[in-house]
N, C-alpha and C positions, 0 to 999 in steps of 0.2 A: 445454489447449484447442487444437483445430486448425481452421484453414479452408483450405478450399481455393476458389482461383479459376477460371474456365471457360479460364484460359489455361493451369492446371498450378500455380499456386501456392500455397505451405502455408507455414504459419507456425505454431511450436510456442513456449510455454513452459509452462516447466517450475520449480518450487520457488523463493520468496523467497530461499535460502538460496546455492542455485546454478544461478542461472537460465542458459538455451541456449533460447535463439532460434535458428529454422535458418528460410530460404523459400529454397525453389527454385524455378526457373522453366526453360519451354524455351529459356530461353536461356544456362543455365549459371550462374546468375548466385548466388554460397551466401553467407548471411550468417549469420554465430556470434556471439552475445553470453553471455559465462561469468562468476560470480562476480560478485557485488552488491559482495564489499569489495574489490574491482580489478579493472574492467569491463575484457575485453576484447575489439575486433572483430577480425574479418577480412572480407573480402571479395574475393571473385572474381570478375569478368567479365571476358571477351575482349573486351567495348566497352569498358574503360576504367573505374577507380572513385576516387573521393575520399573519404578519413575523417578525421573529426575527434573526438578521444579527449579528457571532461575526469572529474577525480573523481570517485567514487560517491558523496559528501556533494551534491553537487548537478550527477550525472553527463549528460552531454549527447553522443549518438554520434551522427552524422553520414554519411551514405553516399550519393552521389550518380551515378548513372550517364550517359550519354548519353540514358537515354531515358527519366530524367526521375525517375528515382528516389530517396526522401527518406525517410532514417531517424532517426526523431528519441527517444532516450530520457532523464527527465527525473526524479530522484526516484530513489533507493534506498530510498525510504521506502513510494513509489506511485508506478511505473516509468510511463510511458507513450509507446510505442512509436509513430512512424507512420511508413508506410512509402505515397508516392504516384507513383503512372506514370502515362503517356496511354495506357499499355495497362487499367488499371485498378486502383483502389489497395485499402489494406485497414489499418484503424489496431486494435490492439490493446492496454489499457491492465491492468496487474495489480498490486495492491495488499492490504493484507493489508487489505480489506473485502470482496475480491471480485475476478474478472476482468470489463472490460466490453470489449464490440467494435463497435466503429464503423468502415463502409464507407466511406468517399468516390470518389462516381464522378466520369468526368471533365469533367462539368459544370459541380464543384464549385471555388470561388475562393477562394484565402486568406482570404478574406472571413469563410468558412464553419468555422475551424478554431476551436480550442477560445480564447477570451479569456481573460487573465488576468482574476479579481478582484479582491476587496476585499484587504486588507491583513494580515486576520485570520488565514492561513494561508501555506503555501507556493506563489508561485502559477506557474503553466505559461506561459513568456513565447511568444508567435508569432514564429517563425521568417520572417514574410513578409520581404518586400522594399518599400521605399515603393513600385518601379517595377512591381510586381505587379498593383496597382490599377492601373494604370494602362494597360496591355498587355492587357487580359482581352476575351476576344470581347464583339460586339455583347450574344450570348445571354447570354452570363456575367453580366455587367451586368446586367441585366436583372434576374437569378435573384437576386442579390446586393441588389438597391432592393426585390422585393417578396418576397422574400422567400418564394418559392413552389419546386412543384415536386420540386427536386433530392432524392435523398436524406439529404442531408446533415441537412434538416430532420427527416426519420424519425428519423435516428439522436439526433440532439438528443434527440427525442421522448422514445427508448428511454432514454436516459442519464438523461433529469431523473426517467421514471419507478421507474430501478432506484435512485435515492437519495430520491425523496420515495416518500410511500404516495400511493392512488389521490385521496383526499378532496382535500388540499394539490396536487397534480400538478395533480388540475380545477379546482380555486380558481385558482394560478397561470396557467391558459388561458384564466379567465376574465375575472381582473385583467385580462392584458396585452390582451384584445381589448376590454374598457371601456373600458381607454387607450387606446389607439390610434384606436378609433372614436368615442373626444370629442376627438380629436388631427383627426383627420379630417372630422367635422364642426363642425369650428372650434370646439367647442364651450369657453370656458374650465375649470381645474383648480380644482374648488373648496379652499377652505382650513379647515384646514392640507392639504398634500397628501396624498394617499390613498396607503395603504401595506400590503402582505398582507405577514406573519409565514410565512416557512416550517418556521418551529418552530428546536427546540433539534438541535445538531449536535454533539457531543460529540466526535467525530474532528476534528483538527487538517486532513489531509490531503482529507477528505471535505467538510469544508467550504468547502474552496478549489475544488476539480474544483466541488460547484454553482455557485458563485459563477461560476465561467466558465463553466458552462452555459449559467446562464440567460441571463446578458450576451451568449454565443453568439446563443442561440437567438430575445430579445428583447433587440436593441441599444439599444431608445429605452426599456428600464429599467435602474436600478443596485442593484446589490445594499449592502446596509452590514451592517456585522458589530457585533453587538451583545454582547459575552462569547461565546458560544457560539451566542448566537441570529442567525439571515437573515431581513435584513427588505428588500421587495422595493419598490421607490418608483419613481416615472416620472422619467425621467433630463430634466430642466425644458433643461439647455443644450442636448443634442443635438437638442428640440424649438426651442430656440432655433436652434440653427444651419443647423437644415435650412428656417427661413423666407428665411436668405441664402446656401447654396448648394445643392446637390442632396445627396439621400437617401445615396447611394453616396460621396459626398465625407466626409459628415459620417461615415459607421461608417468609413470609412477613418481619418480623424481619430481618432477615439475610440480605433482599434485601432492607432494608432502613439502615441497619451497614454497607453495604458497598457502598453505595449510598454516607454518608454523603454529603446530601446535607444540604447549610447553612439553619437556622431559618426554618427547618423541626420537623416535632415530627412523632411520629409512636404510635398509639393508640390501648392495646387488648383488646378484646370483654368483655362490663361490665361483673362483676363478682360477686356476692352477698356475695361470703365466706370471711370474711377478714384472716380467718389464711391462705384460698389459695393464695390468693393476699401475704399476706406478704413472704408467699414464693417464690412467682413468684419476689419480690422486692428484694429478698436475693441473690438469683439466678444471677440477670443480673447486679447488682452491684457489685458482687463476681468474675463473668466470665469479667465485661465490665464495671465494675466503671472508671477506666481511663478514657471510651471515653461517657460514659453517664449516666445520672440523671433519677430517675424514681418517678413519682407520682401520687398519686391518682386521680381523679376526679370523681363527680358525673356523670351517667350516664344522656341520655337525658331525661330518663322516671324514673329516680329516684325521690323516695318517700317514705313515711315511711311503708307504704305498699310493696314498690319495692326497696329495698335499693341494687339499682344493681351501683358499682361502679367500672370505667377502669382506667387501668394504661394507665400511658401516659409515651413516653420516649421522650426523649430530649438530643441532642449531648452537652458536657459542649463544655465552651465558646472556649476554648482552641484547642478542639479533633473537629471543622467541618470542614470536606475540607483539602483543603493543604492550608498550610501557605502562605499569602502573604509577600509580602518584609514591613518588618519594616518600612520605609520610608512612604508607602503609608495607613500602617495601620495608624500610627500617624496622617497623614492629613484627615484620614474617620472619626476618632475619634473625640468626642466633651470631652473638657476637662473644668472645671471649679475651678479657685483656689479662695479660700478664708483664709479668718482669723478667728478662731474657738475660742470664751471664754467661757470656761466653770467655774462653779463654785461646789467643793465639788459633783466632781463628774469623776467617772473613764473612762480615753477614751477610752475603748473599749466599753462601755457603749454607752457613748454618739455617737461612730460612728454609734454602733448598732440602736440604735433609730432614728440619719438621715438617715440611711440604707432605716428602711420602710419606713418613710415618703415621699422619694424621688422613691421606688420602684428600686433602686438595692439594690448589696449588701454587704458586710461590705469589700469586696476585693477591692471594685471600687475606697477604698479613699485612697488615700498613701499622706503619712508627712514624717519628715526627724527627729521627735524622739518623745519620748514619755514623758508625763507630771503626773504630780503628780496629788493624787485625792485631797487631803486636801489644796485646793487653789483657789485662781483665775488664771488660765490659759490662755495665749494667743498665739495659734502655728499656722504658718501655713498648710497650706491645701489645694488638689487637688481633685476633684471628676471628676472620667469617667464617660460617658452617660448623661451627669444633664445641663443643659444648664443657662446658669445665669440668666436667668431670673424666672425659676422654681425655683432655690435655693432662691429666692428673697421673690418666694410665702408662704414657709413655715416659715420666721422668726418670724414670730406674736406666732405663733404653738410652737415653740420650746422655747421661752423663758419661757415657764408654766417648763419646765424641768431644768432651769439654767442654759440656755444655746444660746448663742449671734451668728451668722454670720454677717460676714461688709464686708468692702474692696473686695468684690464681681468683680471678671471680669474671662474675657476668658483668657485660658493658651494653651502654645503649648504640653506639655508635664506632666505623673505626675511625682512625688518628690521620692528620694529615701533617705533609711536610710544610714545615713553619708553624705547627704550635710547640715546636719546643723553646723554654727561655732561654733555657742554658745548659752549661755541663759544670762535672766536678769533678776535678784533679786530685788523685794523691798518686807522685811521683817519688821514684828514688833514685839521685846520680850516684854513680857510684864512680871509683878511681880518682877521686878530685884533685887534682894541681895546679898552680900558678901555671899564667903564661910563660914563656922560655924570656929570661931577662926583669921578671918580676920580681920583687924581691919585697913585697907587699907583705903582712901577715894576710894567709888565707881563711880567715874568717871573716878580717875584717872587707876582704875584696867580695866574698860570698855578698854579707851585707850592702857593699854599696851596689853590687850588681841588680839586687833584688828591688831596693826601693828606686834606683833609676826607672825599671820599668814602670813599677807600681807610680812612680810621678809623672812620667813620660811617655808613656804606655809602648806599644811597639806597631807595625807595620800591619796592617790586618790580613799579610797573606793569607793565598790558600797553602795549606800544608804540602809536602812533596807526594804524601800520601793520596791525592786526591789527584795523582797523573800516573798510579802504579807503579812499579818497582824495575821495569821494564825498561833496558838500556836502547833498545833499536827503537821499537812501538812505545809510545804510552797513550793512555787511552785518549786524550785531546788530540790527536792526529785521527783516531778513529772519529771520533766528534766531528771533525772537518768533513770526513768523507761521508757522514751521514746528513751533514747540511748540505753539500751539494749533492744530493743524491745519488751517489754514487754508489751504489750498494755493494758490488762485485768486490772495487778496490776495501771498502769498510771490512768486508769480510776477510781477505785476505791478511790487510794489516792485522786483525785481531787474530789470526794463525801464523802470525809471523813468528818464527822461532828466534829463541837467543843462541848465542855463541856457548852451547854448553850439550852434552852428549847422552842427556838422561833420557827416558821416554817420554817426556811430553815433548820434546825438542825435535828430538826424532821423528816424531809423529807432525808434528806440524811444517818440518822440512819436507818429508816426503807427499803432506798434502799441494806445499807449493811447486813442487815438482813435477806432481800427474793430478792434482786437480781430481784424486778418486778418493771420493768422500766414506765409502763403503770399504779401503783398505784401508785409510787412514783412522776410523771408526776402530778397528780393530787393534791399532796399536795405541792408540789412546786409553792410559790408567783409566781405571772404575775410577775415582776419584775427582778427575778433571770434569765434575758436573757438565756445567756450563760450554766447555768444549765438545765434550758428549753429544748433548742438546744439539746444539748449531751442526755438529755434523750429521745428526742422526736426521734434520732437515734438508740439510744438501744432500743427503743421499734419497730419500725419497723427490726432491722438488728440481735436483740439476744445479748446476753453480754456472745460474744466468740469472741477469738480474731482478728479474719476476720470482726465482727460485731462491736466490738472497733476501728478496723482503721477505717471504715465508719463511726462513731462517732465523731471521732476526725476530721474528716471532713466537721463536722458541723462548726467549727472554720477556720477564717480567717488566711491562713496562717503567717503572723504577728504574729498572737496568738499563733499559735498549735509553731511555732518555738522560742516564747519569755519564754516557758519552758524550755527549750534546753538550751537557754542564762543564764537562770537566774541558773541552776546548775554550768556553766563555770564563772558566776561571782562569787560565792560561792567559785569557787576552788581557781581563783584568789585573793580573801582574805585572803586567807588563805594563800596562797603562798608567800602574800606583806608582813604578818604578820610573817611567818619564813624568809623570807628575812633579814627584817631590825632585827630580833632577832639572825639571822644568823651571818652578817656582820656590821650591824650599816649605816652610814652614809656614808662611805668608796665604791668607786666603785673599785670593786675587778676583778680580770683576769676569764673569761668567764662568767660576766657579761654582757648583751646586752645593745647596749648605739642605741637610734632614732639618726640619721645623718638627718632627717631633721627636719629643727628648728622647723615650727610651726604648726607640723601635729599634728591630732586629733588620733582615736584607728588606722582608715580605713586606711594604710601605707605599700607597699608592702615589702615581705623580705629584697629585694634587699636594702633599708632602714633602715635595720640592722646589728649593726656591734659587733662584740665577742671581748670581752677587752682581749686584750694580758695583759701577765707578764709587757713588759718593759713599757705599758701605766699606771697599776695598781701604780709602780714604781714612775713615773713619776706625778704622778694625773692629769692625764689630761683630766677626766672627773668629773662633777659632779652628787650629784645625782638624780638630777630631769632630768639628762638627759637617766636614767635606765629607760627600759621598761620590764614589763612580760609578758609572752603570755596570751592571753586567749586561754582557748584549743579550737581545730581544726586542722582540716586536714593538713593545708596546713601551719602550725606556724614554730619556731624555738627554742629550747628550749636553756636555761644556761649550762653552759657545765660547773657548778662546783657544789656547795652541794645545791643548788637550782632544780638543772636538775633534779638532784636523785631524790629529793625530789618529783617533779613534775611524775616520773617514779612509785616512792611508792603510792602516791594519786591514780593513773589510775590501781593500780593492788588492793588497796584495794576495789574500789568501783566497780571492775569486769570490765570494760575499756581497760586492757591491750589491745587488739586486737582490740580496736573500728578503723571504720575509720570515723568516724565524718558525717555518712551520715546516713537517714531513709529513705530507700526509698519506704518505706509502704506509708509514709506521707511525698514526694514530700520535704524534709529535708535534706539541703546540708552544713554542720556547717564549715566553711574555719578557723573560726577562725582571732583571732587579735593581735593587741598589745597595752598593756597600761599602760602607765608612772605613774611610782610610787607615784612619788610629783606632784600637782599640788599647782598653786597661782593664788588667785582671783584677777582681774583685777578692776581698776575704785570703788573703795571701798569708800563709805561714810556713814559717819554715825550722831546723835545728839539725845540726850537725851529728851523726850518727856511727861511731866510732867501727872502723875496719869491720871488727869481730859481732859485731851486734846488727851489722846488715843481712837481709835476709839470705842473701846470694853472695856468694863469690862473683870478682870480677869478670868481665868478657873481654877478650879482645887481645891482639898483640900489646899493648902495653899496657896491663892489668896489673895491678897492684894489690895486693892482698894487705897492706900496710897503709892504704891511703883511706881516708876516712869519706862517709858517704853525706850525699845531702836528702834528707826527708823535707819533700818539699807538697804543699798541698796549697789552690787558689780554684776559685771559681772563673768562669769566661761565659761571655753570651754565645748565645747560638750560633754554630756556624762560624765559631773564632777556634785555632787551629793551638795546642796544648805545646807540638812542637817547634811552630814558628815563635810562641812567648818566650819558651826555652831558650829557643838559640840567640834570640835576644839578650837573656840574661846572660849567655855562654860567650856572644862573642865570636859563636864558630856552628858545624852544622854539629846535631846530634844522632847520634846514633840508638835508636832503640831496640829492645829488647823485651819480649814476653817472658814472663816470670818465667823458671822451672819448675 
């Protein structure tokens, strides 16, 4: 096939097998494309040319001259070439169905160029620019909203009619001008939505080129791929979007959604209104939060006089492109592990605040568990994107907050929750006295208290720590209201105030008062991250419940899912606690016993085993070798008056039917198992006299004269420092972060 243009130019190819592409021009200007299995170009001009060369499995050449010229080929399967000047352009596409040609003149706007489709085939990404739209003449514009005119549309024409037949091509012109024109006289969509079949497509490759056709040619339809079949439906958001910004905004939009291209943004026309904008934000996070993040910026001519400000969109990290292979993401990835000490201070906190200072964000760090605020803390730590030497730069910075980085190097990988073994205790009681009526010597009670446990081990609760400190709320009530989807109530309880008069308290009574997220924003401390966060979502998204999951999205998944936990550790105490008042010490027949010896919770089913009758008979288990579930999807329950039990729990708190997943908030709860008894390992201790502890005591009944315990022991993963404690105590414990 050749064409020639009124300036001198031609363009040839030639054979699937070994194709040659040649256009000349009077300006000298030769481009060669040879061999389908190793494309190669050259190009010549005395103006100057740029190429860019990728595979023939999914090859892409590139050619760009001074004056304006763009070679685009896409497909060794079904090549398609475009080549565009402001002298005048000429696109030629060949495939083994056919050759097609399509002109574009220079009226024509990125706008106008082929869209990707649906999913169901290979599809043709656009090469625009976000700033394309945006720079385009008056006229262009214009041609681009109605869609009139240019030839760009002819060519469309030709295109959908060389792959449909005559009947379907007129049916298709008919559909799209019925839609349009009950679009246009406001008229509503009746239901279900109206939808024309363009029939069966049996080519893989041919089915994709229509799909971008028509999407080309009618932006406000989408095409869906059905097996083999196109079926052609009114695109319902693009009508949505275009009641809140303009005609030309929204096919821009559309044609950067389906673009995803990587580290793209897509920018709408400043806007001065902020309650239009926050609808415009409600909107595409409501239809396309999955795949993208939207936010404000100031405009370029913004000023207090002009307070014109655009949304900007942004694909999340997750949603650009297709996925590459795991393998190779890992080795593009910079990872940096360190060692994190914090002091008297909570680690979601503290991730939060290396968060900014390194410029990601609280998702990038992964550890393998979580630590207590009331301490000194030492955990490791993994950060994405941070390279060791930047983490280097801020340690001076962060120790104003009590808090240390060391052990600083590069990692291949981050850290997940369950590869930690264990933790390691050094504690000091301090104030120590007999019980009231003891008359024991207290050393020797110190002693027997310590190796009871050490023989005996203790109760494997979860800590009180791990339900917050929170007398009304604590977060396992939140947890409930995130399993049953509840979002509204979730958010509420986590703004619930206590009975105390400071300004966070303040701040979160007056939110449940007026429900105004943007006054309550205001009287909320710098400090209070995390409530910050959550408000500064409800004020852009509304506190409804479509407006709550985008809230709760302000939280690192770690977080939003460590509510979840913290109500299934809640049940599993309570489940430990009818247990042992159940049966006692005794492992009884449908009891679950861990078959392997020295697994942590993270242990798959196949790992558990149902005590029969003649084992209960026999004792051939003990009890530190029982485990209980945490709830989850994916668990095993006791099959005697525990099971039941477990069965009564999930129908009182409304559960029956759960299956352990939210998938509003990206929440998938598998569930575990966790041994009833534990025993602290490596236990030492020695009495440390009044004057030589490091602190004075705390408390109403502080002693400055009563001698202290230095006590230090190991615990496996996920076993709680202060429920050992109080085992050895006898009573609860109170702690305390060093001064």
């Amino acid at each position: 096939m050749t064409t020639r243009s009124s300036l001198g130019a031609q363009m040839v190819t030639r054979s699937s097998l070994g194709a040659q592409m040649m256009t000349r021009s009077s300006l000298g200007a030769q481009l060669v494309t040879r061999s389908s299995l190793g494309a190669q170009m050259v190009t010549r001009s005395s103006l100057g040319a740029q190429m860019m060369t990728r595979s023939s499995l999914g090859a892409q050449l590139v050619t760009r001259s001074s004056l304006g010229a763009q070679l685009v080929t896409r497909s060794s399967l079904g090549a398609q070439l475009v080549t565009r000047s402001s002298l005048g352009a000429q696109m030629m596409t060949r495939s083994s169905l056919g050759a097609q040609l399509v002109t574009i003149q220079p009226g024509c706007s990125d706008d106008n160029q082929i869209q990707p489709g649906c999913s169901d085939g290979d599809q043709i990404q656009p090469e625009c620019s976000d700033g394309d739209r945006r720079h385009q003449s008056d006229s262009e514009k214009e041609n681009v909203v109605n869609g009139v005119t240019s030839k760009c549309e002819e060519e469309s024409v030709d295109l959908l009619s060389s792959l449909l037949d005559e009947k379907t091509h007129t049916s298709l012109g008919q559909f799209a001008r019925d839609i349009k024109g009950m679009w246009n006289s406001q008229t509503e969509l009746i239901e279900p939505s109206p939808a024309l079949s363009l029939g069966r497509i049996l080519d893989k490759n041919q089915r994709a080129v229509l799909h971008s056709a028509v999407r080309q040619k009618f932006p406000f339809l989408i095409t869906v791929g059905n097996s083999s079949e196109v079926v052609v439906k009114p695109n319902l958001e693009y009508k949505e979007l275009c009641r809140l910004v303009s005609e030309e905004e929204a096919l821009g939009f559309f044609k950067y959604l389906d673009a995803k291209k990587e580290n793209s943004k897509f920018t709408f026309r400043p806007d001065p209104n902020k309650d239009h904008r926050k609808a415009v934000h409600h909107f595409l996070n409501k239809k396309f939060g999955n795949l993208v993040e939207t936010k404000s910026f100031p405009g370029q001519n913004h000023s207090a006089g002009n307070p014109d400000t655009a949304i900007t969109v942004r694909f999340r990290e997750k949603a650009r492109g297709k996925r590459s292979h795991p393998e190779c993401e890992r080795r593009k990835a910079v990872y940096t592990a360190f060692t994190l000490q914090k002091e008297n201070l909570e680690m979601f906190e503290a991730i939060g605040f290396l968060a900014i200072k390194l410029g990601v964000i609280p998702s990038d760090f992964s550890y393998a568990g979580l630590k207590d605020k009331r301490a000194i803390t030492y955990q490791s730590m993994v950060v994405r994107k941070v390279t060791p030497e930047r983490l280097k730069n801020i340690e001076e910075e962060i120790k104003k907050k009590r808090m240390n980085v060391f052990n600083i190097r590069s990692a291949g990988d981050s850290l997940r929750l369950g590869q930690l073994k264990g933790n390691h205790f050094e504690i000091i009681i301090r104030n120590l006295r007999n019980q009231l009526n003891d008359s024991a010597n207290l050393r020797e009670r110190i002693l027997e208290a310590i190796e009871n446990v050490k023989n005996k081990g203790f109760v494997n609760y979860y800590g009180p720590q791990r339900f917050g400190k929170g007398k009304k709320i604590q977060t396992d009530q939140i947890g409930l209201a995130l399993l049953k989807n509840e979002m509204v109530k979730a958010i509420k309880l986590f703004l619930t105030p206590e009975d105390m008069d400071d300004p966070v308290n303040k701040a979160k009574k007056y939110f449940l008062q007026t429900e105004d997220a943007k006054g309550t924003l205001s009287l909320m401390p710098e400090f209070r991250v995390r409530e910050r966060a959550l408000l500064e979502s409800l004020h852009r998204f509304g506190v409804t419940e479509e407006g709550c999951v985008q809230a709760w999205f302000s939280f690192p998944h770690s977080l939003r899912i460590f509510y979840v936990h913290a109500y299934s550790s809640r049940i599993w105490n309570e489940a430990a606690s009818y247990r042992l008042a159940a049966y006692g010490p005794t492992v009884v027949e449908g009891d679950l016993i861990c078959l392997a010896g020295d697994a942590g919770e993270h242990f798959p089913s196949s790992k558990v085993h149902l005590v029969t009758k003649e084992e209960e008979s026999a004792n051939t288990y003990a009890l530190h070798q029982v485990v209980l579930p945490v709830l989850g999807y994916n668990v095993q329950y006791p099959e005697n008056q525990v099971g039941r039990w477990y069965q009564g729990v999930l129908r009182r708190d409304g559960l029956q039917a759960c299956r352990f997943r939210v998938p509003a908030l990206k929440m998938n709860v598998p569930g575990c198992y966790r041994h009833i008894v534990k025993h602290p390992h490596n236990v030492s201790h020695r009495l440390v006299p009044a004057d030589a502890a490091e602190a004075p005591g705390e408390g109403p009944h502080a002693d400055d004269t009563a001698p202290a315990l230095s006590l230090s022991f190991d615990l496996d993963a996920s076993c709680y420092a202060t429920v050992c404690l109080r085992e050895m105590m006898k009573g609860d414990v109170e702690t305390h972060a060093p001064m």
